[in-house]
Backbone as XML, in Angstrom:
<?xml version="1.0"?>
<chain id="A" units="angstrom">
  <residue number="1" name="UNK">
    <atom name="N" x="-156.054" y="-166.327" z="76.524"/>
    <atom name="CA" x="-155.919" y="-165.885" z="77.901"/>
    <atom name="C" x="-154.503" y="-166.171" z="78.387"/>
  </residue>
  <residue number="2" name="UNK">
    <atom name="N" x="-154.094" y="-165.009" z="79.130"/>
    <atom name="CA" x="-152.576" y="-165.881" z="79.835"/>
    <atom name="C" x="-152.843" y="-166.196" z="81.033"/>
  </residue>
  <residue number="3" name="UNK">
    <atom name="N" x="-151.768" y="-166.655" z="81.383"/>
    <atom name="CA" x="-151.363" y="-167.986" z="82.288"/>
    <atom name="C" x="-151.969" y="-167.146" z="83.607"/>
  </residue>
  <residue number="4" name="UNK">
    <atom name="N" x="-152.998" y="-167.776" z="84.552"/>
    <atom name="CA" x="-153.196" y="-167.191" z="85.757"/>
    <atom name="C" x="-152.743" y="-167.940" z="87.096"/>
  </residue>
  <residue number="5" name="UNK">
    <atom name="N" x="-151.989" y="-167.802" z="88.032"/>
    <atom name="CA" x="-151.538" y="-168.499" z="88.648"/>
    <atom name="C" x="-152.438" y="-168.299" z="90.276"/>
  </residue>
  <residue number="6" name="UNK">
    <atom name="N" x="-152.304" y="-169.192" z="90.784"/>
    <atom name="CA" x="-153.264" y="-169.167" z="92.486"/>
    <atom name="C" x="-153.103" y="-169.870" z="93.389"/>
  </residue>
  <residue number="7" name="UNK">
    <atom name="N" x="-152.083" y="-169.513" z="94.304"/>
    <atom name="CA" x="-152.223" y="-170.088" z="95.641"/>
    <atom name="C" x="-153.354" y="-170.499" z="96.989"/>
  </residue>
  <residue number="8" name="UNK">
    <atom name="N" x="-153.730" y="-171.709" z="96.924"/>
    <atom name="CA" x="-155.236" y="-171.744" z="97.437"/>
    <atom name="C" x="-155.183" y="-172.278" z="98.934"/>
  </residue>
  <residue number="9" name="UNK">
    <atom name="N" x="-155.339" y="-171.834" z="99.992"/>
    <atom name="CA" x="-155.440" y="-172.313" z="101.121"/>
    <atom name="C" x="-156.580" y="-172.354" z="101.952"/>
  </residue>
  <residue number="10" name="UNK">
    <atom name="N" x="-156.728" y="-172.986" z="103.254"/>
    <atom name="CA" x="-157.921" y="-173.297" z="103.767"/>
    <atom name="C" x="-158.527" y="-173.819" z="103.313"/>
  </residue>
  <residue number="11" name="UNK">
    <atom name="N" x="-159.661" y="-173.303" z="104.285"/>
    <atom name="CA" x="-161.733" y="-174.127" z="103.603"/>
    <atom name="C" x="-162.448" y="-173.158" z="103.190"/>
  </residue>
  <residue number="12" name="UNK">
    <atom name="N" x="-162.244" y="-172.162" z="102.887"/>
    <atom name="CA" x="-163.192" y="-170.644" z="102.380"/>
    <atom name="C" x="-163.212" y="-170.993" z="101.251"/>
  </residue>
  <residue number="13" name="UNK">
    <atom name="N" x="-164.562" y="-171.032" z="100.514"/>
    <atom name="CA" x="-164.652" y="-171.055" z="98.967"/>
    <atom name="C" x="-164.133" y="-169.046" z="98.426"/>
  </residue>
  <residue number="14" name="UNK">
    <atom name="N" x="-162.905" y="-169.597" z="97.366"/>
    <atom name="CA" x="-162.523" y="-168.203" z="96.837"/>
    <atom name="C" x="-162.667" y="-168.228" z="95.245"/>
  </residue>
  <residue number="15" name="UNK">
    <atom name="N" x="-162.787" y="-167.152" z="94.828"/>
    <atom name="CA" x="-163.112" y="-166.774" z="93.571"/>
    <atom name="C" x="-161.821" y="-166.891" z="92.412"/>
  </residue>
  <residue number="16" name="UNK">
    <atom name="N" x="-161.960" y="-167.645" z="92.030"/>
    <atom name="CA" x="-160.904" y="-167.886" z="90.816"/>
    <atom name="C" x="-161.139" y="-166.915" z="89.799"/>
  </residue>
  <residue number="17" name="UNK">
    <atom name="N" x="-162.041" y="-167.046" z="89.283"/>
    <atom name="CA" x="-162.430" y="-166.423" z="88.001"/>
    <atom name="C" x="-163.455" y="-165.174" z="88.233"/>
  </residue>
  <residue number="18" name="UNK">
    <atom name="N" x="-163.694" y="-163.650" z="88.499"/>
    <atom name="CA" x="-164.778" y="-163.092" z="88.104"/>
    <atom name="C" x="-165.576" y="-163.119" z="87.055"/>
  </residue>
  <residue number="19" name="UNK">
    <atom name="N" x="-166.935" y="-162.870" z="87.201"/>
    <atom name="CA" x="-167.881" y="-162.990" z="86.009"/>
    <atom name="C" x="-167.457" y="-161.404" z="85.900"/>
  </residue>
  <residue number="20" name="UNK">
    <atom name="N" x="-167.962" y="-161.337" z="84.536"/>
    <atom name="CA" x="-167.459" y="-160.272" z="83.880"/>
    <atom name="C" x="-169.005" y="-159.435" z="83.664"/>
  </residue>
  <residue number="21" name="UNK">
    <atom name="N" x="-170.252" y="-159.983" z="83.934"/>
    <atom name="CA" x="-171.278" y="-158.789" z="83.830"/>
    <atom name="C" x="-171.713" y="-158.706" z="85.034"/>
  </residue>
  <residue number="22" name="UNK">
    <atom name="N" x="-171.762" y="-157.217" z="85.796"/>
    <atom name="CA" x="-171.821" y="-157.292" z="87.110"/>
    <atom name="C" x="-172.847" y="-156.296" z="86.845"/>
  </residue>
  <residue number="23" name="UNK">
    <atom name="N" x="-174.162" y="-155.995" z="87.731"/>
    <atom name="CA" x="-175.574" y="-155.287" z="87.654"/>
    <atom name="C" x="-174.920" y="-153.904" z="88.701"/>
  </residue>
  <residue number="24" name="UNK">
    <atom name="N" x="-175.545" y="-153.233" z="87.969"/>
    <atom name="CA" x="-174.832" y="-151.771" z="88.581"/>
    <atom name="C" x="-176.326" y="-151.690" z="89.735"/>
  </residue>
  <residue number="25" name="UNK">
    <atom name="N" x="-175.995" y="-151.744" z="90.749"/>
    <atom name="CA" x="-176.553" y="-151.724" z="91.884"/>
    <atom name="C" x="-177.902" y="-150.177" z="91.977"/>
  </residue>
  <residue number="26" name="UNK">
    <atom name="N" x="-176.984" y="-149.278" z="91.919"/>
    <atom name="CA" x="-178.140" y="-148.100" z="91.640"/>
    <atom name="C" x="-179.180" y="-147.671" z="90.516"/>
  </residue>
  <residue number="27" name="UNK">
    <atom name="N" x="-178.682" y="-148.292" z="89.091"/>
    <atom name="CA" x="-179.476" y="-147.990" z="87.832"/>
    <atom name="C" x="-180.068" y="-149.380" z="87.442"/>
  </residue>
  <residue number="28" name="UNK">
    <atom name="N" x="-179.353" y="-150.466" z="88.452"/>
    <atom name="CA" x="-179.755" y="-151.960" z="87.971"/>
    <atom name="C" x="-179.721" y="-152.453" z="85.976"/>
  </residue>
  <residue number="29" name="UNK">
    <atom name="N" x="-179.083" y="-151.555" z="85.504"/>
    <atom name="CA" x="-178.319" y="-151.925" z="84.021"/>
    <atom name="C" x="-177.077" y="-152.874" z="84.279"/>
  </residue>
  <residue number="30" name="UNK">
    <atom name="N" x="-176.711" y="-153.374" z="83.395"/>
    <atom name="CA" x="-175.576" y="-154.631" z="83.293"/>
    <atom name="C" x="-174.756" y="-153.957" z="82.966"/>
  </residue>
  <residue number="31" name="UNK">
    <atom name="N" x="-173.487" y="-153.507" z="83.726"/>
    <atom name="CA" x="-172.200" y="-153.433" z="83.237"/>
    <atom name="C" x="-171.221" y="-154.321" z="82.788"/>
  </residue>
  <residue number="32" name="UNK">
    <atom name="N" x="-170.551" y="-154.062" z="81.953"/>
    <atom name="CA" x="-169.525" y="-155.108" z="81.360"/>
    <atom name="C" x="-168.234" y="-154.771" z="81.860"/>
  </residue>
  <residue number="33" name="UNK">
    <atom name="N" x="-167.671" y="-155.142" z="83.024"/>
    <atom name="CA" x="-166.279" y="-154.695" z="83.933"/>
    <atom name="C" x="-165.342" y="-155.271" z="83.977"/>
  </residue>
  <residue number="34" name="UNK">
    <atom name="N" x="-165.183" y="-156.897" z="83.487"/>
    <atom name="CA" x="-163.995" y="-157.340" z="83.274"/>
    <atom name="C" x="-163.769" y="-157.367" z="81.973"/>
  </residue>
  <residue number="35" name="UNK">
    <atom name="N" x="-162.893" y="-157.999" z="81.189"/>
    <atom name="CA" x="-162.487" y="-158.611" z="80.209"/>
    <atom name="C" x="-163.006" y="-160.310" z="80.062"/>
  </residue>
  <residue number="36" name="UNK">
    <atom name="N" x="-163.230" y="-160.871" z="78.761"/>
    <atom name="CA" x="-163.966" y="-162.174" z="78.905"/>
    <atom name="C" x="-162.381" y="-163.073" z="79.037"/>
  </residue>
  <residue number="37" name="UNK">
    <atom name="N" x="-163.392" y="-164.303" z="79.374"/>
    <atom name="CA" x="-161.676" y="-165.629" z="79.146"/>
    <atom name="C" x="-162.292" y="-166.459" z="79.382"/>
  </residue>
  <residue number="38" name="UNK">
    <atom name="N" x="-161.380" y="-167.255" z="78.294"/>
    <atom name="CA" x="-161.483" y="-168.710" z="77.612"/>
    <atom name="C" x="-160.835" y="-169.071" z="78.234"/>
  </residue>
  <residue number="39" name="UNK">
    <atom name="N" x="-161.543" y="-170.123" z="79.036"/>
    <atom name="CA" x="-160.435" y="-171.274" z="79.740"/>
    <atom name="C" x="-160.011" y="-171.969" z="78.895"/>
  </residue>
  <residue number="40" name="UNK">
    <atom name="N" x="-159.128" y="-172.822" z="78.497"/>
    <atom name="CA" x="-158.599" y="-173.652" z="78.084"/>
    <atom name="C" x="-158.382" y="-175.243" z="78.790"/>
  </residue>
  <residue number="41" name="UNK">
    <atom name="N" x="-157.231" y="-174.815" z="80.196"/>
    <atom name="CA" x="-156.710" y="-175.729" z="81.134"/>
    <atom name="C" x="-157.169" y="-175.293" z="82.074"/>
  </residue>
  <residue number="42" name="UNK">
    <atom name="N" x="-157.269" y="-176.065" z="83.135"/>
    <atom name="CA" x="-157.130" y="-175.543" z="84.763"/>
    <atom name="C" x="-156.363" y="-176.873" z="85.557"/>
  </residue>
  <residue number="43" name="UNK">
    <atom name="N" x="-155.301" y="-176.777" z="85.946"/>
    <atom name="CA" x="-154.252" y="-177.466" z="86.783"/>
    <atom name="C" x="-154.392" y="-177.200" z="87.961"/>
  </residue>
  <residue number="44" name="UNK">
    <atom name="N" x="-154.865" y="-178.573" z="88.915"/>
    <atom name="CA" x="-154.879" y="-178.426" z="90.322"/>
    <atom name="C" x="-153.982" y="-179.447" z="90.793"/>
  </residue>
  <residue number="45" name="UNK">
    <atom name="N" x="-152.935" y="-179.110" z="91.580"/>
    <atom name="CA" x="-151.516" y="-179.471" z="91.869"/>
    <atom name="C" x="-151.895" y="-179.424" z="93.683"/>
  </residue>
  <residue number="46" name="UNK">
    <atom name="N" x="-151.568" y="-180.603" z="94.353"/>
    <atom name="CA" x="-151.897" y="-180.556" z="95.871"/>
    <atom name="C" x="-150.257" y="-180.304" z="96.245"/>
  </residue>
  <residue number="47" name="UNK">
    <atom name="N" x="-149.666" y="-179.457" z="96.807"/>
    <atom name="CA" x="-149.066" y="-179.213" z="97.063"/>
    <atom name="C" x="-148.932" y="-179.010" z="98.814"/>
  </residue>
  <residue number="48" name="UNK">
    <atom name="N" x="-149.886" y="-179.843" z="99.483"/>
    <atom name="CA" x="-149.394" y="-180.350" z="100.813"/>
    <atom name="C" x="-148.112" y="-181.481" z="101.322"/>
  </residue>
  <residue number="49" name="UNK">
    <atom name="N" x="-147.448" y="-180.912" z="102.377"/>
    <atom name="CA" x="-146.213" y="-182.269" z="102.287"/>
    <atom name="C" x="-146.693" y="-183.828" z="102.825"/>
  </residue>
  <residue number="50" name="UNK">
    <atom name="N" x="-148.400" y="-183.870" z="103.111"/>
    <atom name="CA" x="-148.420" y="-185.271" z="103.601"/>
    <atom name="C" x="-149.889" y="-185.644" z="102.938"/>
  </residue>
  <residue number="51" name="UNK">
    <atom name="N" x="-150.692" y="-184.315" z="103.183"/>
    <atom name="CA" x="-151.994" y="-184.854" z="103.246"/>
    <atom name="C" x="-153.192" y="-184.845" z="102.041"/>
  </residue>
  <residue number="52" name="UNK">
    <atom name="N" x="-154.064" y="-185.514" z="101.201"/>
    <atom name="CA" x="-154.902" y="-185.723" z="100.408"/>
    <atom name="C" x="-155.803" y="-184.602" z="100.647"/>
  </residue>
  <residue number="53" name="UNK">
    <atom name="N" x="-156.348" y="-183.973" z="99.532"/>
    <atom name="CA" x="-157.091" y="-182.747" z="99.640"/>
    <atom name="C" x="-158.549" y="-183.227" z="99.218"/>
  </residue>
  <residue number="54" name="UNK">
    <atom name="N" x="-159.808" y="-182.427" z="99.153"/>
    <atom name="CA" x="-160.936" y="-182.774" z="98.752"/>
    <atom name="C" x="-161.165" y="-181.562" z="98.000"/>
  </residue>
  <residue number="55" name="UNK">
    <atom name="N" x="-161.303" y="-181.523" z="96.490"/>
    <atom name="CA" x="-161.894" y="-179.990" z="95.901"/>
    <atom name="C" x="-162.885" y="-180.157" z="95.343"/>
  </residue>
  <residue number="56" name="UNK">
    <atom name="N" x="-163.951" y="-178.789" z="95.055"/>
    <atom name="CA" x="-165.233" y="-178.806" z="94.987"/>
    <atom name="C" x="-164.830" y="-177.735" z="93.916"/>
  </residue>
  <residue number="57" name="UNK">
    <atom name="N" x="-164.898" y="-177.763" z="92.662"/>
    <atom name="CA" x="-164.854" y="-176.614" z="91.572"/>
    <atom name="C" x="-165.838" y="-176.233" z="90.930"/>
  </residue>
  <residue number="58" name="UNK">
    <atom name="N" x="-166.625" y="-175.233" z="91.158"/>
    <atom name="CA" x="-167.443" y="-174.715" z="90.466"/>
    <atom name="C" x="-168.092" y="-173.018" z="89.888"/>
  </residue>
  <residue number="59" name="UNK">
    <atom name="N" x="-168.960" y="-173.452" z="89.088"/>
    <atom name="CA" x="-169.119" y="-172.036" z="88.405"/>
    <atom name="C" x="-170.514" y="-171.686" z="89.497"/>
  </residue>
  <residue number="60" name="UNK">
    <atom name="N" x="-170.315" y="-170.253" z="90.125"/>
    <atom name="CA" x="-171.717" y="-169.449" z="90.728"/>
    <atom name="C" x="-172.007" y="-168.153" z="90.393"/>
  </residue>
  <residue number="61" name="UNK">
    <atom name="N" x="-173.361" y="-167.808" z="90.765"/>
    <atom name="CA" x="-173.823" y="-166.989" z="90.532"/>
    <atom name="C" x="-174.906" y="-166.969" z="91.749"/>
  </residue>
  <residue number="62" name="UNK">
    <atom name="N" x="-175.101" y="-165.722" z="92.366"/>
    <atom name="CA" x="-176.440" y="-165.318" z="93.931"/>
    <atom name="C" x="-177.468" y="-165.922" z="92.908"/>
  </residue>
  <residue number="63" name="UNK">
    <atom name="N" x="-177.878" y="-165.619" z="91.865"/>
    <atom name="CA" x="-179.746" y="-165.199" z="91.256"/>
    <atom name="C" x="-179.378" y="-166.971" z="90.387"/>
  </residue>
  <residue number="64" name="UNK">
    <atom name="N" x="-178.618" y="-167.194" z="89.805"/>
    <atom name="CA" x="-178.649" y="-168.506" z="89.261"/>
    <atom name="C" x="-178.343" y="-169.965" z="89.411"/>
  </residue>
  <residue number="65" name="UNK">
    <atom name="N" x="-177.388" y="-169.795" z="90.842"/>
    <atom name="CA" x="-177.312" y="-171.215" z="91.229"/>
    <atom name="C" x="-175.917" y="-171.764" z="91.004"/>
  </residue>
  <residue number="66" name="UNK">
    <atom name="N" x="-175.477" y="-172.408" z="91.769"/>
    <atom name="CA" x="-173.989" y="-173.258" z="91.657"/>
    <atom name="C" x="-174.068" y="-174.614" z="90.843"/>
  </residue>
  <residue number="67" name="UNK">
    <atom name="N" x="-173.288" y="-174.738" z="90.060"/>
    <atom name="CA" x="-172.680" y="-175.903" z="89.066"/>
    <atom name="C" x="-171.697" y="-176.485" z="88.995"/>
  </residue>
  <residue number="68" name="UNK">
    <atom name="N" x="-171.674" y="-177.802" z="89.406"/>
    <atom name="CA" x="-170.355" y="-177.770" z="89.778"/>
    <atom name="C" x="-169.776" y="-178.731" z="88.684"/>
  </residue>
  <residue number="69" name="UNK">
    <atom name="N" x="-168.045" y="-178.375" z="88.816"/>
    <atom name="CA" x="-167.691" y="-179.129" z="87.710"/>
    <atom name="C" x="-166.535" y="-180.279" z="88.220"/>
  </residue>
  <residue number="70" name="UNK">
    <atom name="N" x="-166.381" y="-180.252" z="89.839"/>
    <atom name="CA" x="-165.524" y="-181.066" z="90.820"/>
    <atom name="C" x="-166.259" y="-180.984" z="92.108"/>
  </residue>
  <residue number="71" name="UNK">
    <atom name="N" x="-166.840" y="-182.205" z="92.461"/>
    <atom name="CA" x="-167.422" y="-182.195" z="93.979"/>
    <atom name="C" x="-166.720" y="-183.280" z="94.514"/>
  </residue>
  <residue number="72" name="UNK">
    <atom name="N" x="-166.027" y="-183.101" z="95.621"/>
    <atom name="CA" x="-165.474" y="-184.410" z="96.863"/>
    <atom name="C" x="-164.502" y="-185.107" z="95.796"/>
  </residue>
  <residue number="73" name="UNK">
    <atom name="N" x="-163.678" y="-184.080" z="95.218"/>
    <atom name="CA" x="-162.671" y="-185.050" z="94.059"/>
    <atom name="C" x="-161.547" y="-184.818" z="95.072"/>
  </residue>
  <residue number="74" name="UNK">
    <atom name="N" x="-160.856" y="-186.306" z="95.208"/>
    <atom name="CA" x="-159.653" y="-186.535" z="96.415"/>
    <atom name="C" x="-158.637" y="-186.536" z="95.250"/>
  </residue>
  <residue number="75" name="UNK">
    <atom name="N" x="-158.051" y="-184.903" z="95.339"/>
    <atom name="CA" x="-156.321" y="-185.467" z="94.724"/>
    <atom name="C" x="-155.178" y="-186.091" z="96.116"/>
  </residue>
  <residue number="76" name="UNK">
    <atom name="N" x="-154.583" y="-186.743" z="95.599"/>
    <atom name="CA" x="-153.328" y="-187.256" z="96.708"/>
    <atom name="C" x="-152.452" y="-186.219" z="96.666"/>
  </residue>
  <residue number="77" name="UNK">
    <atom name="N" x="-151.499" y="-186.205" z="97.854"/>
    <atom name="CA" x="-150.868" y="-185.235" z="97.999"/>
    <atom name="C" x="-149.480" y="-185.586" z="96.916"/>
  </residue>
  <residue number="78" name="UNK">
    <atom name="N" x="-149.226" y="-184.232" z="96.873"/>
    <atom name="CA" x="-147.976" y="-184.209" z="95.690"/>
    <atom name="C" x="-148.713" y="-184.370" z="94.289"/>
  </residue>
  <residue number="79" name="UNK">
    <atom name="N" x="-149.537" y="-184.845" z="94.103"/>
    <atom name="CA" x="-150.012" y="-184.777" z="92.484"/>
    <atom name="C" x="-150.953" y="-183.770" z="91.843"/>
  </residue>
  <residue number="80" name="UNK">
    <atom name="N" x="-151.156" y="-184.113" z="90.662"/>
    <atom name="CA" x="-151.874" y="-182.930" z="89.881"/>
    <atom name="C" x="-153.463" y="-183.653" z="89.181"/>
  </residue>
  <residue number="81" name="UNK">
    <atom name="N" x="-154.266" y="-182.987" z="89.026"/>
    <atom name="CA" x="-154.781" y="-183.020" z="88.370"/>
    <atom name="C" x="-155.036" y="-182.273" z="87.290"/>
  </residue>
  <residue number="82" name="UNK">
    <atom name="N" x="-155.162" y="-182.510" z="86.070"/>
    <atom name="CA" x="-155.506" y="-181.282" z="84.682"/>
    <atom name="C" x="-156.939" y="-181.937" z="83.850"/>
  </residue>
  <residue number="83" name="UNK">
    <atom name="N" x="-157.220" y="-180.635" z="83.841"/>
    <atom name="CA" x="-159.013" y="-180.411" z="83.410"/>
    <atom name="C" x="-158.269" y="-179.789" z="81.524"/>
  </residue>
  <residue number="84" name="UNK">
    <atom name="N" x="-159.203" y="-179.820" z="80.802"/>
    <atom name="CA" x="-158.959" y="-179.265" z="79.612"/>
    <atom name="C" x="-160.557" y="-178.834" z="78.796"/>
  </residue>
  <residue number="85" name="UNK">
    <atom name="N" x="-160.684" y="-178.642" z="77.922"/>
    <atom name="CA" x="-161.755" y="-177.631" z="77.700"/>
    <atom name="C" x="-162.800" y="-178.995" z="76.969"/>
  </residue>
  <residue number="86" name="UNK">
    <atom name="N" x="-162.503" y="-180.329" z="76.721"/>
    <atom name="CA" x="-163.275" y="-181.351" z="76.612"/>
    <atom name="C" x="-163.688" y="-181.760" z="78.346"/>
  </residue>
  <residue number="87" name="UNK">
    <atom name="N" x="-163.279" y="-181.395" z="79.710"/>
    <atom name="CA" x="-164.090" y="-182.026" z="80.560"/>
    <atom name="C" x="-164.869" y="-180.785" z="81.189"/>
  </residue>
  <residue number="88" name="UNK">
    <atom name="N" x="-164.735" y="-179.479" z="80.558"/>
    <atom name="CA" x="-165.750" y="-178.763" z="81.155"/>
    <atom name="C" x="-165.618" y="-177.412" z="79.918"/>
  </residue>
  <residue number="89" name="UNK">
    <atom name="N" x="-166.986" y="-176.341" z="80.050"/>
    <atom name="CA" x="-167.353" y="-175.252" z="79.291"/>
    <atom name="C" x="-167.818" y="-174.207" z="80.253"/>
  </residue>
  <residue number="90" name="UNK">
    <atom name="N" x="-166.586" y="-173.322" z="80.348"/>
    <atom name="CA" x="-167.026" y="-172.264" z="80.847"/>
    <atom name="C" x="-166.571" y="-171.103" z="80.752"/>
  </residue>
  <residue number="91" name="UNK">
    <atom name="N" x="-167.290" y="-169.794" z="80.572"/>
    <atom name="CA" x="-167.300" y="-168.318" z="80.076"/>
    <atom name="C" x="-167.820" y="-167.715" z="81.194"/>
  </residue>
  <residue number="92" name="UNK">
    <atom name="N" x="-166.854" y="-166.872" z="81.570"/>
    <atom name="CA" x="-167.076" y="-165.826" z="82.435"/>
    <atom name="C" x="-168.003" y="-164.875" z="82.643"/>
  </residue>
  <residue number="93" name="UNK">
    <atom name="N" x="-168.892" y="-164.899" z="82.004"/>
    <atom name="CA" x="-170.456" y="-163.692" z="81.401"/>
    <atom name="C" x="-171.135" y="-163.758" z="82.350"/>
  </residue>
  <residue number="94" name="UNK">
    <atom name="N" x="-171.732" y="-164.837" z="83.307"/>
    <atom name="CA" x="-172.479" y="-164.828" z="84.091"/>
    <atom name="C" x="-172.236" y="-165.051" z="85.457"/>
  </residue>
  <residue number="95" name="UNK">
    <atom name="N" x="-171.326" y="-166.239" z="85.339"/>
    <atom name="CA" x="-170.689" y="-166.996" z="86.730"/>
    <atom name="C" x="-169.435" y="-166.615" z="87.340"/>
  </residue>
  <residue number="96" name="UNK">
    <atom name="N" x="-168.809" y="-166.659" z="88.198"/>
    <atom name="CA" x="-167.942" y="-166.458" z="88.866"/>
    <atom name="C" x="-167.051" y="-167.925" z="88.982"/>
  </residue>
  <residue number="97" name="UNK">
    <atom name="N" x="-166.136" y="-168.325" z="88.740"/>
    <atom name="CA" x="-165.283" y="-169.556" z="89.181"/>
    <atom name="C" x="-164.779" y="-169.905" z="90.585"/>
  </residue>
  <residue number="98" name="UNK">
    <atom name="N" x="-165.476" y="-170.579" z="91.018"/>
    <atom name="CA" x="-164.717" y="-170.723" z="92.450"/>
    <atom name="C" x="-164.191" y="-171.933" z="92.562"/>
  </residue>
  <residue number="99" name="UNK">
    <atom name="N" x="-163.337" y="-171.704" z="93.747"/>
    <atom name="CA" x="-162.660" y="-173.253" z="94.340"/>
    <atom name="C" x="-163.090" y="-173.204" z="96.108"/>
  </residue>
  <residue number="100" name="UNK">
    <atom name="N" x="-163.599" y="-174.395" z="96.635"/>
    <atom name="CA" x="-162.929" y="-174.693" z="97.893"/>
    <atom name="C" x="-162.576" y="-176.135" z="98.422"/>
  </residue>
  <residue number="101" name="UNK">
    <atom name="N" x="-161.989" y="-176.221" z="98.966"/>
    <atom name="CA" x="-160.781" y="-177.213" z="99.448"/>
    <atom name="C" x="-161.603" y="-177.601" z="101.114"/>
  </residue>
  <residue number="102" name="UNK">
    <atom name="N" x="-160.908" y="-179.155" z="101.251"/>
    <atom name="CA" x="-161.974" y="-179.484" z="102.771"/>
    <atom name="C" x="-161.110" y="-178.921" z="104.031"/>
  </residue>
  <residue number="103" name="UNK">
    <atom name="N" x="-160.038" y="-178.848" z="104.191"/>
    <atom name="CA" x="-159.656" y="-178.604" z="105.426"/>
    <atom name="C" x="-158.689" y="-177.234" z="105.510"/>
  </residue>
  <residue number="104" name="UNK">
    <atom name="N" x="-158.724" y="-176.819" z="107.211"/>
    <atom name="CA" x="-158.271" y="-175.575" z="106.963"/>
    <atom name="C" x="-156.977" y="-175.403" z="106.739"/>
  </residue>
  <residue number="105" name="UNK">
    <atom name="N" x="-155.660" y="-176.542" z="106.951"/>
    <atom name="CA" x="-154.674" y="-177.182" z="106.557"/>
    <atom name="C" x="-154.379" y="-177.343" z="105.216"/>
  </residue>
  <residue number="106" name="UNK">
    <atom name="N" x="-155.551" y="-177.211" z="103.783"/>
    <atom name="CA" x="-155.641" y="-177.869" z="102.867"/>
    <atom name="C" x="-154.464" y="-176.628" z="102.202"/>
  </residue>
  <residue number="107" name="UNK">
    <atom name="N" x="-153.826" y="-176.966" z="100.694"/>
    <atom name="CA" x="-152.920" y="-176.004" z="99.795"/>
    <atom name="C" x="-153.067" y="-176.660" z="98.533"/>
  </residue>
  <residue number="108" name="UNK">
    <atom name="N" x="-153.605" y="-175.946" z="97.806"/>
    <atom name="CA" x="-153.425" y="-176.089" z="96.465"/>
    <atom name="C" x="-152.876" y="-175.044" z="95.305"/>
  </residue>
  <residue number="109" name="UNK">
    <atom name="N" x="-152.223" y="-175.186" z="94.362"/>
    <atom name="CA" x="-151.432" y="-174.426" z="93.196"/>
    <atom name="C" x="-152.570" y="-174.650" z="92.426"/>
  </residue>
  <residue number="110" name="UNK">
    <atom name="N" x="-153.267" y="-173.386" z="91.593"/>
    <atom name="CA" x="-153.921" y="-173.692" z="90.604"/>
    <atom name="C" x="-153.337" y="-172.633" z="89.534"/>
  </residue>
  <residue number="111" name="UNK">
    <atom name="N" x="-153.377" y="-173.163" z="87.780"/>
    <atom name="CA" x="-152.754" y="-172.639" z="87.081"/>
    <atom name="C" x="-153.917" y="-172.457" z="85.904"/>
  </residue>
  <residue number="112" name="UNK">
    <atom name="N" x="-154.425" y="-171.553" z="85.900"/>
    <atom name="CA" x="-155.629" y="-171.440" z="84.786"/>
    <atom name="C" x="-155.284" y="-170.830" z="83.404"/>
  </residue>
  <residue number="113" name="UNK">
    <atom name="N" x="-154.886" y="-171.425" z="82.143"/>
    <atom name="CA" x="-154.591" y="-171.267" z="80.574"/>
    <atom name="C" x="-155.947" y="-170.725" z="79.898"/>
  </residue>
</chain>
């Protein structure tokens, strides 16, 4: 996979990653519409000039349920955190990747390998 880059602001949970089988609404058959990807890394960099962020990272789906793979994790401001494919497993087939952040002030850089 190459390098995906993401500027993350606010408190709205946003979609990092699309799932790649999406149900065709009128024939209700499974289309296959994205391309798959292997995460590798995911780099979350707080890039606020003062303040500590709270992120909640996880994989969803409406019919299957949220999983999360970061709940109420406090990075300090200015630093990074890096995930690698030993602290989490995830394939785009079903779930969607999301992030959200606690405040509407909040900024994060995320860099997904």
């Amino acid at each position: 996979m190459a390098l995906q880059y993401s500027n993350i602001t606010g408190s709205s949970a946003q979609v990092l990653v699309a799932k790649r089988k999406v149900r065709n609404a009128s024939t209700g058959a499974i289309d296959v519409t994205f391309s798959s990807q292997d995460i590798k890394t995911i780099s979350l960099c707080n890039i606020h000039a003062t303040d500590d962020v709270i992120v909640a990272l996880y994989i969803y789906d409406s019919t299957l349920g949220t999983y999360y793979i970061l709940k109420n994790v406090t990075i300090p401001n200015g630093s990074t955190l890096v995930l690698d494919s030993k602290d989490f497993s995830y394939w785009n087939g079903d779930y969607e990747l999301k992030i959200k952040l606690n405040a509407a002030g909040s900024a994060v850089d995320v860099m997904i390998k």
